[in-house]
N, C-alpha and C positions, 0 to 999 in steps of 0.2 A: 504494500500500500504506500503510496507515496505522499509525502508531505503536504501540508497544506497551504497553497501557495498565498493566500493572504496574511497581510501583517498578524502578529499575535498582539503586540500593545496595541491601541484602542487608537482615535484623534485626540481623545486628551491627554492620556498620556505622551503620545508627542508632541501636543502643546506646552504640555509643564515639562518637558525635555529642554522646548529650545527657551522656555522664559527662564528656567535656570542657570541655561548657559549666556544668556544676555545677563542676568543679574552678577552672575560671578565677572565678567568681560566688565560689568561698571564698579564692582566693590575694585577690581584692581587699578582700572581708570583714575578711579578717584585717589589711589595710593601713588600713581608713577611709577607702577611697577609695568613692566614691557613684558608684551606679550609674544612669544617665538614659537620657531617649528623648528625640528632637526628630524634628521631620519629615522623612519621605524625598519626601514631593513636596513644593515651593518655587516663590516665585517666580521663583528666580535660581539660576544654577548655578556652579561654577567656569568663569574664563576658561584655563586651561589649553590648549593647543593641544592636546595630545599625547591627548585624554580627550575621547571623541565620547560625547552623553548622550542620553539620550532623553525626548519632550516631551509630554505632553501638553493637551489643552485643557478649559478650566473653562467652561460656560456658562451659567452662571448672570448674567442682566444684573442689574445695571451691572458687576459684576466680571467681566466675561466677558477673558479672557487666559490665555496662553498660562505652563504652569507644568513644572516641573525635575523628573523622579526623580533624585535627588542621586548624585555619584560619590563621595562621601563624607558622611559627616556635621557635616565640622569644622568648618565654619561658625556653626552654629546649637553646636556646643559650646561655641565660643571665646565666643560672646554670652552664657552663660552661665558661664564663667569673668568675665568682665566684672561680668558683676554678683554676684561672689561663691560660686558653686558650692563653690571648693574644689577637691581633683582630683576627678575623675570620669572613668566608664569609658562604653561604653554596646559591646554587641552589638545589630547591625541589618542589614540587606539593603543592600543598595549597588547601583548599577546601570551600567552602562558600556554604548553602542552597539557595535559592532563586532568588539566581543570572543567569542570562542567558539573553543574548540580545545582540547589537551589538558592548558592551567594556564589555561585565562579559561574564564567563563559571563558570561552579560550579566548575571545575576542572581545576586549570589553574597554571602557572607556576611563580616560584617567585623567587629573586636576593635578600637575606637578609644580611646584613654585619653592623661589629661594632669593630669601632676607636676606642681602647683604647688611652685613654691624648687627644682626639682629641674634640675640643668645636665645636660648630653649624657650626661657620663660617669657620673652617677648615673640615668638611664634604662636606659642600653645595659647598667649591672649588674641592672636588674631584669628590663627584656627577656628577657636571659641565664636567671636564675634561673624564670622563669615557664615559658619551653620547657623546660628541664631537668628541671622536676616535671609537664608534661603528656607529656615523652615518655620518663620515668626506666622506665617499663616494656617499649617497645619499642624503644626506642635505651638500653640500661643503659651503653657504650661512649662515648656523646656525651661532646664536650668544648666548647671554648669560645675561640675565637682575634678577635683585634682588628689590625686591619692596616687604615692609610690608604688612602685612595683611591690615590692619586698612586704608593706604592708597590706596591700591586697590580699596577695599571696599566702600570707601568715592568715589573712581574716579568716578566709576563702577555705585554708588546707590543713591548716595547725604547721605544715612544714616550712623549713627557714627556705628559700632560692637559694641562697648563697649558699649554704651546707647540705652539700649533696650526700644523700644518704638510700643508697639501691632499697635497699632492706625497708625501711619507711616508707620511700614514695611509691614500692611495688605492694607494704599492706594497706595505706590510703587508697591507691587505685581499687583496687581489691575490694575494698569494702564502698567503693561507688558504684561496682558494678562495672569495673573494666579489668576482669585479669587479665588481658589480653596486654596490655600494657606493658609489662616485664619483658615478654616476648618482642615487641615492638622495641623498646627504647633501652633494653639491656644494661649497658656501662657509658650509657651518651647522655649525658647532663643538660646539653641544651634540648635534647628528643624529647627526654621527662619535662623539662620547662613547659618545650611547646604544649607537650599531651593533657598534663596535668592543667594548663592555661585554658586551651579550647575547652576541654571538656569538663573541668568545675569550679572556673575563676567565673568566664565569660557571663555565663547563665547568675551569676551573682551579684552582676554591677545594678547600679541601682535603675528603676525605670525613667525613662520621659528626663534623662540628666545626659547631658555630653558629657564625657568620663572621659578624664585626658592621665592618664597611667605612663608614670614617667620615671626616669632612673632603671632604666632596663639591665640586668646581668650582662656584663660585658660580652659573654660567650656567644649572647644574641644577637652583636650588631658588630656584621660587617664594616658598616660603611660609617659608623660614629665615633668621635671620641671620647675616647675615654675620661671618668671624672678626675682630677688631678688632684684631690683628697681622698679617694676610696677609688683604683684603680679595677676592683671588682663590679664597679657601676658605669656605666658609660652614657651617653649623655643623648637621651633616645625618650618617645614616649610614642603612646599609639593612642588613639583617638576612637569612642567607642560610641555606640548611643542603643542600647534596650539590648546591649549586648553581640553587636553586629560590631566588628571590625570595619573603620572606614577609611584610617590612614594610618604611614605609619612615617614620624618626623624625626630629624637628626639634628645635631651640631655639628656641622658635616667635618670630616676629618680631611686634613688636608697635608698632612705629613707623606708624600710620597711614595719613601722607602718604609714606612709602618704598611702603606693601602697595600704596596707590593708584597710582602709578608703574608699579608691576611689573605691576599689573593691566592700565593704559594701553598698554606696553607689546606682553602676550600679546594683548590685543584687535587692534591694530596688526598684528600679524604673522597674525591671523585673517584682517584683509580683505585683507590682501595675497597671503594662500594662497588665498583664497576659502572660507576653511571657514566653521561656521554661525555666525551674529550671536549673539552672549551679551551680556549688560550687567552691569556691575557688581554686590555684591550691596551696596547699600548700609547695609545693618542692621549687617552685619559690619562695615562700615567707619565706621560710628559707634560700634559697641561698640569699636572699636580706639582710636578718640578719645576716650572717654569711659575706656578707659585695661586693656588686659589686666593682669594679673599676668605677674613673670617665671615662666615652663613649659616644660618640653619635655614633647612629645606626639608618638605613633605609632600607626598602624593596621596590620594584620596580617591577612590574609586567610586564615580559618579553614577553607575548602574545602582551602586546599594544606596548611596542617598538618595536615590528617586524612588528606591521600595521604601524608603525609609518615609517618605516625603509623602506617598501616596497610600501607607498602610499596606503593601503586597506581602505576599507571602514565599515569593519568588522572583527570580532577578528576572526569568523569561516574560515576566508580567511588563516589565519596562521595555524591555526591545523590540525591537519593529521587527525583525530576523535573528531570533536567538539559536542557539547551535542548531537543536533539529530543524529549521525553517530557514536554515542558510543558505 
């Protein structure tokens, strides 16, 4: 049986698509932050373990190789922070392999921006204000709460993040109804992070509040730096609202030969899993030596603000062509 060749969202729904994306186009207007494009297909992609991509090939000889639909854009932004941009925002497609279900599409839409001079806590207030005026009409009740990692964490699990302990976090799971957990996340501290976070943090933040979760375990952030009082913290927060994931923001790290490490690193642990061969992206890692500005920068995935926006219970409910109807 084949698909059904009409849209799945509705006309209102793509009404309150593109008035969203006028509204975010004037909150930035109004700031002088510039808005850009760079490519979503590359030659190089993130080494991220956690973030499967999809590839394809150019054959045009002599360049004939193998090129990236990007899981982000941040790369090609940052090179352009490098050479002076200033902040800038951009909306573009983003593409992840493996994703699909009721918060993922492989193909879904993203809100990337970066504060130059601006520190964590002066993001996470503008974060805050920007959902507040795109949802002041169907959330008029929305509030706004800030709570670490660690102590979430703690409310949420009784366990410390920082002291990792197999034996603990595999009888908690256990007794939530995940033994499957142990199997899964064995002797990997950031695995039990993530596991234990999706599955009995999320579900506990509080309702109808934007929940900005900040101070993340260093182990979790590639692309942050680290806090330079407690080097176990790094300087990262993710932005939440009824328990949905909608972004996730850095102090972006701009030390070159650390990004290269971390990069060396996630590669390492790629061939060890067997997942796919990625390489560096070196453009980025020369715009990092030739010197970023200090920024913090985050992306937001604008498919789930729109469930979020419209009460759905589904990200397909928002797209005009969601995976099955592509």
């Amino acid at each position: 049986m084949t698909a059904d060749w009409r849209p799945v969202a509705d006309l209102q729904q793509l009404q309150q698509r593109a008035q969203l994306l006028a509204t975010i186009r004037r909150f930035f207007a109004e700031r002088n932050v510039l808005e850009v494009e760079t490519p979503l297909l590359c030659r190089a992609t993130g080494t991220d373990p956690n973030l499967d991509f999809f590839t394809s090939q150019f054959h045009n000889p002599p360049h004939k190789k193998d090129l990236f639909l990007q899981t982000s854009p941040e790369f090609a932004m940052k090179r352009l922070l490098a050479a002076g941009s200033g902040s800038i925002y951009q909306i573009c497609k983003a593409f992840r392999n493996s994703e699909v279900g009721r918060f993922h599409n492989p193909e879904f839409t993203l809100l990337e921006w970066y504060r130059v001079e601006f520190n964590l806590q002066q993001l996470m207030h503008e974060v805050a204000e920007l959902l507040m005026t795109l949802l002041s009409g169907s959330m008029p009740q929305l509030s706004v709460t800030q709570v670490s990692y660690q102590q979430l964490f703690i409310e949420c699990t009784g366990l410390d993040p920082l002291c990792f302990s197999r034996l603990a976090y595999h009888q908690f799971s256990k007794s939530q109804g995940h033994p499957e957990a142990d199997s899964l996340c064995a002797d990997n501290h950031a695995l039990w992070l993530d596991f234990l976070f999706s599955h009995c943090v999320q579900n506990a933040m509080p309702r109808n509040s934007i929940c900005l979760v900040h101070d993340y375990p260093a182990i979790q952030s590639s692309l942050a730096r680290l806090h330079t009082d407690d080097t176990r913290l790094s300087e990262r927060f993710e932005v939440f609202i009824n328990g949905v994931e909608l972004g996730n923001g850095f102090f972006e790290l701009s030390d070159a030969e650390e990004q290269n490490a971390r990069f060396e690193r996630e590669i390492a642990y790629r061939q060890k899993h067997g997942l796919a061969a990625v390489e560096k992206d070196q453009l980025f890692l020369d715009a990092l030596q030739t010197g970023l500005p200090d920024c913090s920068g985050i992306a937001i995935g604008l498919d789930r603000l729109l469930m979020i926006a419209s009460d759905c219970d589904s990200i397909e409910h928002v797209l005009a062509f969601p995976f099955a109807n592509a």
